[in-house]
N, C-alpha and C positions, 0 to 999 in steps of 0.2 A: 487604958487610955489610947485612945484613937491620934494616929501621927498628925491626919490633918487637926487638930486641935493645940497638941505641940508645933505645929508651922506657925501659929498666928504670932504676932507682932507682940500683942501687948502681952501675952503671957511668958514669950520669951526672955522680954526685959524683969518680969517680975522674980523670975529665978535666978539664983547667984551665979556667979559667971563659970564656976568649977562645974555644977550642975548642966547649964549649957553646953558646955563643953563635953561633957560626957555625954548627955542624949545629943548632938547632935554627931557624935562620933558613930553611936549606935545605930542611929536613923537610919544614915546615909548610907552607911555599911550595909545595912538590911534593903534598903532600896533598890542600890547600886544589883546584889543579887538577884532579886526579885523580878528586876524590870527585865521588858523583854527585848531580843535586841532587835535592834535601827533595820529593814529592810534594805536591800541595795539597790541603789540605784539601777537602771537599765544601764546605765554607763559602765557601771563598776559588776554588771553580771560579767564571769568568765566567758569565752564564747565558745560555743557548742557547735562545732561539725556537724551538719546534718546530713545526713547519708541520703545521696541523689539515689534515683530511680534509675540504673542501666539498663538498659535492653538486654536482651539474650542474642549472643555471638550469631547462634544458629537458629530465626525463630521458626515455625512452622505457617508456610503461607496458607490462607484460605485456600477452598476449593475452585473458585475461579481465579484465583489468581494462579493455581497452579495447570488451570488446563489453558488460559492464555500465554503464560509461560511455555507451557507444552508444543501448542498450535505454531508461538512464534519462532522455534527451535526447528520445525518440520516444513514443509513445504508451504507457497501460499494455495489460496483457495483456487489459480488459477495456473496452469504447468506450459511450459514449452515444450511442443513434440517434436517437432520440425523447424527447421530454418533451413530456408534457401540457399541461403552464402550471401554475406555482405558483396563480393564481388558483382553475382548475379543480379541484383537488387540495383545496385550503385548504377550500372549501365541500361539496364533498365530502365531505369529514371531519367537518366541523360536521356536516351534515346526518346522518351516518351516526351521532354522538354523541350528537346531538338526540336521538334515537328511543330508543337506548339509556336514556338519563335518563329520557323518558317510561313507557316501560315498567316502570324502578325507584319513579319516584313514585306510578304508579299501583299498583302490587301493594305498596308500603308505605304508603302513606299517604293514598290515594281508597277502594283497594277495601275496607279494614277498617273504615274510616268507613260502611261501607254493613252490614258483617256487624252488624246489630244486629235488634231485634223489631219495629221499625216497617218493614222492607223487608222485601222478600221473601228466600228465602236464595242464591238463583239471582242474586241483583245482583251480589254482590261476585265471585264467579269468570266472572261477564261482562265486569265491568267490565278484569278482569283481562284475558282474551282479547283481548277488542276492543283495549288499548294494546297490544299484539302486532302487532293488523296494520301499523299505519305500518314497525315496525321489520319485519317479514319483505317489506313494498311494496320496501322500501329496498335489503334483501341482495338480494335477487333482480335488480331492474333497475340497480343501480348494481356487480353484481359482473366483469361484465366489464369495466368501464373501465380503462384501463391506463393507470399516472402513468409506467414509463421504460421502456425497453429498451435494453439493452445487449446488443453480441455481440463475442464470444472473438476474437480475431485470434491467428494463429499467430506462429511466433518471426520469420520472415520481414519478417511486415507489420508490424513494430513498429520499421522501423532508424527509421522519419520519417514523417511525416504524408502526403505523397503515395504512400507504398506504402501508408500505410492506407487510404486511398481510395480507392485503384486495386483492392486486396482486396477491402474491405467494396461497391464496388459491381459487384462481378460474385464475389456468391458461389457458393460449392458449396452443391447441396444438403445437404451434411452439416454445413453452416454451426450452431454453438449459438447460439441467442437467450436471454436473460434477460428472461422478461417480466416486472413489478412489479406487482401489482395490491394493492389495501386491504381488509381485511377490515372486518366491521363495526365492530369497535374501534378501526377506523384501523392497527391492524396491517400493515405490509407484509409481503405473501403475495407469493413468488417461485417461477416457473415457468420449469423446464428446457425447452427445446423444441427441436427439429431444425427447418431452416427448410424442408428437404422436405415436411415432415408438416403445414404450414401450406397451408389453402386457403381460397379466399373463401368466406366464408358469409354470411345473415341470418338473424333473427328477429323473430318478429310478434310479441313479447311484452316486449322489452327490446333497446338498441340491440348488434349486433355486427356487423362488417367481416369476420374470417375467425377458423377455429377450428382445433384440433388434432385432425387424424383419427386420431392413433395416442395417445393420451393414457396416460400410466404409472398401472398402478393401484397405488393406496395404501390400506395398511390402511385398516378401516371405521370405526374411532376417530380417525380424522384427518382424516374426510369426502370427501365425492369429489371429485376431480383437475377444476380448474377444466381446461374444454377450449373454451368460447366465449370469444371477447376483443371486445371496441372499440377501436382508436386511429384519429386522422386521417388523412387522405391528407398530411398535411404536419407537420413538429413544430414544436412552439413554440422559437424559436430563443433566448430566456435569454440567458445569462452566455457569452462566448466562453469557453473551456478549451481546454489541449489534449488532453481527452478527451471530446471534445465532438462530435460531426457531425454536426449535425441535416439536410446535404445528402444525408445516404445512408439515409436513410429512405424519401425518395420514390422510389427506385432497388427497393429491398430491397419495398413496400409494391405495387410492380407486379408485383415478382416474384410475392410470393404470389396476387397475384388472377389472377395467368395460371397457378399451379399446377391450377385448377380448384374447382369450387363445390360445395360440398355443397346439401344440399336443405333447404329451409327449414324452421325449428323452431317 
């Protein structure tokens, strides 16, 4: 006999009450074993630690990232060989400014004082000229002075500071140099140069150590291509950095005077 059969209504009333009592003692007993149990709620799941994802303490970077890491540990792509001296530099500029000023005070405010009927008319545009000279004495002997130089190192000479050293003093001739020089505004004026094309030179008329015999021409609006320079036989050693060598100057500063000498200007 099937239980759902024994469930229905009217056949349970028709059996004596002992009888119901005992099948439904049985049923339910059997039921109760049978059935499956009640799932749990999401609420009533225990909760479960999920074990995250750590990283590793020490991991292994890429390949570029470890030759930029490399590169930025060693020198940059551009070195300090020389320096002048802040001091040299600083007066220089004064003096170069100095003259500037004089020239403006004179042509506004000396030589109009003069354009009147009690002088002659020839005063005031002399007076002008003449504050001219100190400032053109100035550009002229002080344009070759050089405050830095920097030169390029390749990808090579950049893992550490002994291969840039080992580089920078035994360059090639097709070595780039960055000379620095000051215009009369104090401007810095930068010159491209091959360190081939450098030779010793002098001049009778303002101080120079060596010049550029192959000098790049530039437009005429932009004046002509400084090609004389001055720096020391040795640089002013400053601030340590590590883009800083002032020991490979007097390396680099032999080189050129053994490239040969132009003739004196």
């Amino acid at each position: 006999m099937r239980p759902v059969i024994l469930l229905q209504a009217q056949l349970r009333t028709a059996l004596p009450r002992s009888v119901r009592r005992d099948l439904n003692n049985r049923l339910f007993t059997r039921l109760k074993t049978t059935q499956s149990p009640m799932q749990q709620s999401k609420s009533e799941v225990p909760f479960i630690k999920r074990k995250e994802h750590v990283a590793p303490r020490n991991p292994q970077p890429s390949a570029t990232a470890h030759a930029k890491a490399t590169f930025r540990r060693g020198p940059p792509e551009k070195i300090l060989i020389y320096h002048a001296g802040t001091g040299r530099t600083v007066i220089l500029g004064a003096l170069k400014i100095t003259t500037v000023f004089l020239v403006g005070a004179s042509c506004l405010i000396l030589a109009p004082a003069f354009a009147i009927d009690e002088y002659p008319w020839y005063w005031a545009p002399a007076i002008s000229a003449a504050s001219t000279i100190p400032m053109i004495f100035v550009m002229y002997t002080s344009a070759p002075f050089v405050n830095f130089i920097h030169i390029a190192l390749p990808v090579f000479a950049r893992r550490s500071r002994e291969t840039a050293l080992e580089y920078a003093k035994n360059l090639p001739p097709t070595a780039t140099l960055y000379i620095n020089t000051m215009k009369v505004t104090t401007v810095p004026k930068l010159t491209e140069v091959r360190l081939g094309d450098l030779v010793a030179s002098k001049s009778l008329l303002r101080p120079v150590s060596f010049a550029n015999k192959n000098p790049v021409p530039r437009p005429w609006w932009k004046g002509r291509t400084l090609s004389q320079f001055y720096a020391a036989g040795k640089s002013h050693q400053g601030k340590q950095a590590s883009g800083f060598f002032p020991e490979v100057w007097e390396h680099v500063y032999k080189q050129i005077q053994s490239n040969g000498q132009l003739k004196k200007h």
